[in-house]
N, C-alpha and C positions, 0 to 999 in steps of 0.2 A: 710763467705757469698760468693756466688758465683756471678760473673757477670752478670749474669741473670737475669731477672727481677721477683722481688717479689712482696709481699703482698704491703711492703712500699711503691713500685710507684702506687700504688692505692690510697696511700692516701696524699694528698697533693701535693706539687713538686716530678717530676721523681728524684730521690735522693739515693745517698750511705750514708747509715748511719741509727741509729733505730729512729729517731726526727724528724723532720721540724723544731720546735724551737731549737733544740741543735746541728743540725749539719747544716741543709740545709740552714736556716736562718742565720747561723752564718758563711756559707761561704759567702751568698752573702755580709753583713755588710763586710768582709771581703775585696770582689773586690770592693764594694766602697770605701772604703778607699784605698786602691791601686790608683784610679783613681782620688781622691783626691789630693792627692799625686804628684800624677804623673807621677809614674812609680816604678817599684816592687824596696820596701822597703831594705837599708842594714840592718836596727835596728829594733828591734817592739819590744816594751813592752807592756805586755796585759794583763787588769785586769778583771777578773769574778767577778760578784756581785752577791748577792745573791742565786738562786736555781742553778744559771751557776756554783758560783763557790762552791757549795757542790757536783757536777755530774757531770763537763766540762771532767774530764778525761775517765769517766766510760761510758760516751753517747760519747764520742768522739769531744767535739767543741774545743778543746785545735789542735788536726788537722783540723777542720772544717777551722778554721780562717787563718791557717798554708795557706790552700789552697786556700781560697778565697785569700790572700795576694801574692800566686804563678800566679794568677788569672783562678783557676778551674773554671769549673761550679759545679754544683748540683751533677751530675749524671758521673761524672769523677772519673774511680777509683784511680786513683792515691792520692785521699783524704787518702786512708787510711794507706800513705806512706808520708804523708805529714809532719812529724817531719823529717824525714832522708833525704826529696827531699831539705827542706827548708835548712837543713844545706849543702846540695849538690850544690845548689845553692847562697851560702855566705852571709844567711838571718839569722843573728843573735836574736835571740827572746828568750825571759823569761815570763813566766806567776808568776800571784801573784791573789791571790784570798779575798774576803773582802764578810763573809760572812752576813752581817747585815746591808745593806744599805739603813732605810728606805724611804727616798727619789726617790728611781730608782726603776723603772720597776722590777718584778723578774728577766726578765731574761734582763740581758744589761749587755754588756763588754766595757770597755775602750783599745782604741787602741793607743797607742804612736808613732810613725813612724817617722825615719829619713831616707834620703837620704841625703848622701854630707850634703851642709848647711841647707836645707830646713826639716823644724820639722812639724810635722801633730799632734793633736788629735782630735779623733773621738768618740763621744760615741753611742753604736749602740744598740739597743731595737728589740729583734727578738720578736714577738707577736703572731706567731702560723701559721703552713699551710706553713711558710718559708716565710710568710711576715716582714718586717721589717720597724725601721724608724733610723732614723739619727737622734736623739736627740740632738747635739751639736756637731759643730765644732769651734775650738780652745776658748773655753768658750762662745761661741754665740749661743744661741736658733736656732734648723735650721730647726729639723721636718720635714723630705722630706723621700719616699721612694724609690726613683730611681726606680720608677714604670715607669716616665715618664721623659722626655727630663727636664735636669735641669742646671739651668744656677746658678751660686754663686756669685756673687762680695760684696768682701771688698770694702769700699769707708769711706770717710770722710762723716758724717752727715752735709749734706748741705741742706738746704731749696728747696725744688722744686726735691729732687735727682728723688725719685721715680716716680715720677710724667713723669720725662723727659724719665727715663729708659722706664718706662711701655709704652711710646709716639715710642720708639726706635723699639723695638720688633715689636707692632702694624704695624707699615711700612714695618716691614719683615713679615708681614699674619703671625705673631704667637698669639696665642689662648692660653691666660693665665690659669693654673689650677687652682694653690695656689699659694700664695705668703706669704712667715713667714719673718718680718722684726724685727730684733734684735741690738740693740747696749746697749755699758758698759759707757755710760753717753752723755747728750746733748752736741752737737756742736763735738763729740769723734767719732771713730771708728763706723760703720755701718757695718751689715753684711746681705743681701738679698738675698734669696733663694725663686728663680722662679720654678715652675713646669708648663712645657709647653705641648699640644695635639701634639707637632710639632717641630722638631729643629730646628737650626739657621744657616744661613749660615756663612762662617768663616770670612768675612767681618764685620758682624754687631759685631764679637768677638772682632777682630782686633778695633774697633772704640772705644767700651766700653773701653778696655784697652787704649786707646791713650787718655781719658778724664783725666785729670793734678789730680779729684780731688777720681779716683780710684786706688786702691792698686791693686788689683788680682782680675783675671775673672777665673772663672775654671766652664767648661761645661763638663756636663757630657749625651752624647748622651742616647738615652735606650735602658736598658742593655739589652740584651740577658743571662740570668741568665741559 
C-alpha cells in the first residue's frame, strides 16, 4: 500500500490498514491504555478474543495495538512497522489468542501492561467505524470511549462519595456526559468513570487526589486520535 490516500480513508477513520474494527479501532484501544498507564509501556501482554483473534494477524491488529501503545495515530505509517519499532523501542510484548469467549464482544482484546511497579489491564471493544469502549479496567466496569474528556478515580466506597465528586466538577463549569460507577463489594474499592463536554483544570486534579479516602485520579484529556 502506498502512502497515498485510498479508498479506506473514505470510509471511516483516515487510517493505515484494510479495518476500522481491526486496525484503526484497535490502535486507538491502544493509546488509551498507554495513557492509562501512564506512559509507553515496558511489558504488554495481549489477548485477542474471538473474530480478533482468528484474523488479528492477517487484518493486522497484532501491529495496530503495537502502535496505539508506541502512541501512533490512525493514519501514521509507521503502523505498519510496528512489531520491529516496538522492539526498537524496549517494548517487550507477546500475544495469545482465545478463540471462543462467549461473554465478550467479538471483537475485544485484553491488554496487560507494566511499567516499573505500576501494572494496568484494560479490556477494549472496537465496535466498527474505529469506535471503541473501554469495557474494564483492572476488573471494574468502566465503559468510556475516550471520545470525550475523562476523568477515572479509585476511591474507597464511602457514602456521599459521588455526590461530593459530582459537587467538585460542577464548580469547575464542567458538564457531565456519563458517569459508570463500579465496585467489587459494599463499603470496598470504588471505581468512577466521568465523561466530560469539558476538561479539568489541574487543580480540581490535584484536590481529588489530596482527599485521604481516593487511591488514583487518572484524566485522560480528548484524544486527538
Amino acid at each position: 500500500m502506498s502512502d497515498k490516500s485510498s479508498i479506506f480513508d473514505m470510509i471511516g477513520p483516515v487510517m493505515i490498514g484494510p479495518s476500522s474494527s481491526h486496525t484503526a479501532g484497535v490502535v486507538r484501544i491502544g493509546r488509551v491504555a498507554r495513557r492509562i498507564l501512564g506512559a509507553q509501556p515496558q511489558e504488554a501482554k495481549i489477548t485477542f478474543y474471538n473474530s480478533f483473534a482468528r484474523t488479528y494477524e492477517g487484518h493486522g491488529s497484532d501491529r495496530a495495538v503495537l502502535a496505539g501503545l508506541l502512541d501512533y495515530k490512525t493514519d501514521d505509517v509507521r503502523i505498519r512497522q510496528a512489531l520491529d519499532l516496538a522492539k526498537e523501542q524496549e517494548l517487550k510484548y507477546s500475544f495469545r489468542s482465545v478463540g471462543n469467549a462467549s461473554t465478550l464482544h467479538p471483537n475485544t482484546v485484553k491488554l496487560e501492561l507494566k511499567r516499573g511497579e505500576r501494572v494496568v489491564e484494560v479490556v477494549g471493544e472496537s465496535l466498527g467505524g474505529g469506535v471503541i469502549n473501554i469495557a474494564k479496567l483492572d476488573g471494574f466496569t468502566a465503559n468510556f470511549s475516550a471520545a470525550l474528556h475523562t476523568l477515572i478515580i479509585t476511591a474507597r466506597d464511602v457514602p456521599g462519595s459521588i455526590a461530593f465528586i459530582s459537587s467538585v466538577l460542577a464548580n469547575d463549569n464542567c458538564n457531565i456526559a456519563t458517569m459508570t460507577v463500579s465496585r467489587k463489594g459494599r463499603n470496598d474499592l470504588a471505581l468512577l468513570v466521568i465523561e466530560m463536554d469539558s476538561g479539568i483544570a489541574p487543580i480540581v486534579k490535584q484536590y481529588l487526589e489530596y482527599l485521604d479516602w481516593v487511591t488514583e485520579v487518572i484524566y485522560i484529556p480528548d484524544i486527538d486520535f
